[in-house]
One Martini backbone bead per residue (centre of mass of N, CA, C, O) as a GRO file, in nm:
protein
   86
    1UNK     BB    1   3.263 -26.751  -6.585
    2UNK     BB    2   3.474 -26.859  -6.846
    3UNK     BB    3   3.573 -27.175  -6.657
    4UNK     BB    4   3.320 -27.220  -6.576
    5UNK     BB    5   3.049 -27.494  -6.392
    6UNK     BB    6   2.763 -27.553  -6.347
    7UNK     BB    7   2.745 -27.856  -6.091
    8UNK     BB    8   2.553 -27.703  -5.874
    9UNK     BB    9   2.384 -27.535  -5.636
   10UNK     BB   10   2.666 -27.543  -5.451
   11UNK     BB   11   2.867 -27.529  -5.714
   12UNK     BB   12   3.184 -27.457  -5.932
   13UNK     BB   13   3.401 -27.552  -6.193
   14UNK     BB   14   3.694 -27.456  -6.223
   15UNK     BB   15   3.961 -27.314  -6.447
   16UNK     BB   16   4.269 -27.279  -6.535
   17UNK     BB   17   4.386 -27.084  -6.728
   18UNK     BB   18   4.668 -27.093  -6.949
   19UNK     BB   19   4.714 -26.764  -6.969
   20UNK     BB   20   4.773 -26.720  -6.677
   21UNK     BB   21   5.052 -26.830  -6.685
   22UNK     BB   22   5.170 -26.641  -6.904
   23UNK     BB   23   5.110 -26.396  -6.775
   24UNK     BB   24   5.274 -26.524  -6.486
   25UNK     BB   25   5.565 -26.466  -6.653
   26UNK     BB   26   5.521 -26.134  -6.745
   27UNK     BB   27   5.528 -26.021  -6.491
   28UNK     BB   28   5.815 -26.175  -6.362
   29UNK     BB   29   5.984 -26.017  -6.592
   30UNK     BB   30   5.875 -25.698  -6.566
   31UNK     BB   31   5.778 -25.552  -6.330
   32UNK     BB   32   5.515 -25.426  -6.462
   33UNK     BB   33   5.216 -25.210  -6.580
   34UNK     BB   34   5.452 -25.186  -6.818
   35UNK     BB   35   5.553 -25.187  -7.184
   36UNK     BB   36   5.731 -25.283  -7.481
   37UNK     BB   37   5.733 -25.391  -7.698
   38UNK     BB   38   5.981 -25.557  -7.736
   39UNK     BB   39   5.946 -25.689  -7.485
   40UNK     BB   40   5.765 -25.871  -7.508
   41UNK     BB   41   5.822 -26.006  -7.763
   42UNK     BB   42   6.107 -26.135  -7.643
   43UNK     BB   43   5.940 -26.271  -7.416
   44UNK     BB   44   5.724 -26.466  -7.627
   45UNK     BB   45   5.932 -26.593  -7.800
   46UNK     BB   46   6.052 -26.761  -7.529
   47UNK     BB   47   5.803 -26.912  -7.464
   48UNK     BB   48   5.682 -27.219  -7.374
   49UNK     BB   49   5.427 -27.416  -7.348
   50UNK     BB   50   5.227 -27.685  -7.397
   51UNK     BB   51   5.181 -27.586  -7.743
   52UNK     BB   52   5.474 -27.460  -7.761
   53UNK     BB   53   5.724 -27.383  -7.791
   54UNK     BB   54   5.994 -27.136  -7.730
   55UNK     BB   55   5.968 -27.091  -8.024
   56UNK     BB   56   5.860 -26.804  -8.181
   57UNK     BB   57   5.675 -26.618  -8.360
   58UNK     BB   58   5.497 -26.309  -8.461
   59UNK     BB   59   5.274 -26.167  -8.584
   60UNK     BB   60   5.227 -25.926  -8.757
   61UNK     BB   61   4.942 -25.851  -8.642
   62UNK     BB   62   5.061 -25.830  -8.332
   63UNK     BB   63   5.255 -25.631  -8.345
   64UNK     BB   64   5.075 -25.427  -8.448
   65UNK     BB   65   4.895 -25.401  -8.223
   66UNK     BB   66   5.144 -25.373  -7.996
   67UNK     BB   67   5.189 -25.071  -8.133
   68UNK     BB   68   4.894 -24.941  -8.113
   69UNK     BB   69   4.895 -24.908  -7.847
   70UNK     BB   70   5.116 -24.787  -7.738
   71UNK     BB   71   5.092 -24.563  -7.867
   72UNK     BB   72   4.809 -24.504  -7.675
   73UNK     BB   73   5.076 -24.497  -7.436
   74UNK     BB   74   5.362 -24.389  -7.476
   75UNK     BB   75   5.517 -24.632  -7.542
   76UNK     BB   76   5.315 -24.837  -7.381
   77UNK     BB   77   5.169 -25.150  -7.238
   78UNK     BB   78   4.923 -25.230  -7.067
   79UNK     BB   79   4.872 -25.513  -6.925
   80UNK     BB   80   4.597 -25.467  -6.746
   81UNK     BB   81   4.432 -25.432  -7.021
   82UNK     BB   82   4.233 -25.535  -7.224
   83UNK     BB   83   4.409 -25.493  -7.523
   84UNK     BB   84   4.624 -25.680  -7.401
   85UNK     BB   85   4.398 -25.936  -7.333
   86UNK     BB   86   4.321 -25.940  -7.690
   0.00000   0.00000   0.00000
């Protein structure tokens, strides 16, 4: 696992990833198991983080992304696939 530690032979350190907690508010407010890009940028882009504030611009490379899956799923994009979480 991509945020433990192995710290001995009887136990893992893990942390929780930030992208956790920013993925489980737009499952919270998107409630499906896709989205259309627009719906994402729009929640994305007043998400709030530890390091962003909530007002954010999406870079032109990123919505072209969500674009490009999109159109491979009949224009929706898959949130719990691989592509959409990278």
């Amino acid at each position: 696992q991509a945020n433990c530690f192995n710290v001995s032979s009887f136990y893992d350190l893990c942390c929780i990833s930030p992208c956790e907690d920013l993925f489980g508010h737009l499952e919270g407010k998107i409630q499906a198991p896709h989205a259309t890009p627009e719906d994402i940028i729009s929640l994305v882009s007043v998400l709030p983080s530890a390091h962003v504030p909530g007002s954010r611009t999406l870079s032109a490379t990123l919505v072209a992304k969500l674009n490009e899956v999109a159109e491979q799923h009949e224009g929706q994009v898959p949130l719990h696939a691989r592509m959409f979480a990278q």
